[in-house]
C-alpha positions, -999 to +999 in steps of 0.1 A: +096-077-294+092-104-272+125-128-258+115-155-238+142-174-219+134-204-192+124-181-164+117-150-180+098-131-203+110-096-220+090-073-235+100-046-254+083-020-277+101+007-294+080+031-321+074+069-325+043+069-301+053+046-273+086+032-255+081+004-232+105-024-215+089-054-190+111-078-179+090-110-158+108-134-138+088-166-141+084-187-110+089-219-126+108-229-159+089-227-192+094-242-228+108-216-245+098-231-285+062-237-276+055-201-263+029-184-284+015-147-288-013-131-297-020-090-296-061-078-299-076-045-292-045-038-273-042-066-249-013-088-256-021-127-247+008-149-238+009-184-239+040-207-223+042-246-214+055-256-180+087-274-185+078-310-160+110-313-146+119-351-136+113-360-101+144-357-079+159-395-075+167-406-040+171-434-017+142-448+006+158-446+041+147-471+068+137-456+102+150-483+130 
């Protein structure tokens, strides 16, 4: 199973062989519906969209 939220990624497997949990902390905010997986000869390939975040609005200050 894989849960993707916008700044982190968990990874969790859970058979008869093998238990495993990951949890990533992203350093910057993902879209979450674009993320896409693949898994070949046991390397799992994960693929996540920046989310561009608007430029901070401000006012142009005049230095006298």
């Amino acid at each position: 199973d894989i849960n993707v939220t916008k700044t982190r990624v968990e990874v969790k497997v859970d058979t008869e062989a093998r238990n495993y949990f990951k949890e990533i902390y992203l350093s910057c905010e993902v879209q979450t519906k674009s993320s896409k997986a693949t898994y070949t000869n046991g390397i799992l390939d994960l693929v996540l969209k920046k989310k561009i975040s608007e430029k901070a609005k401000g006012t142009k200050v005049k230095v006298n």
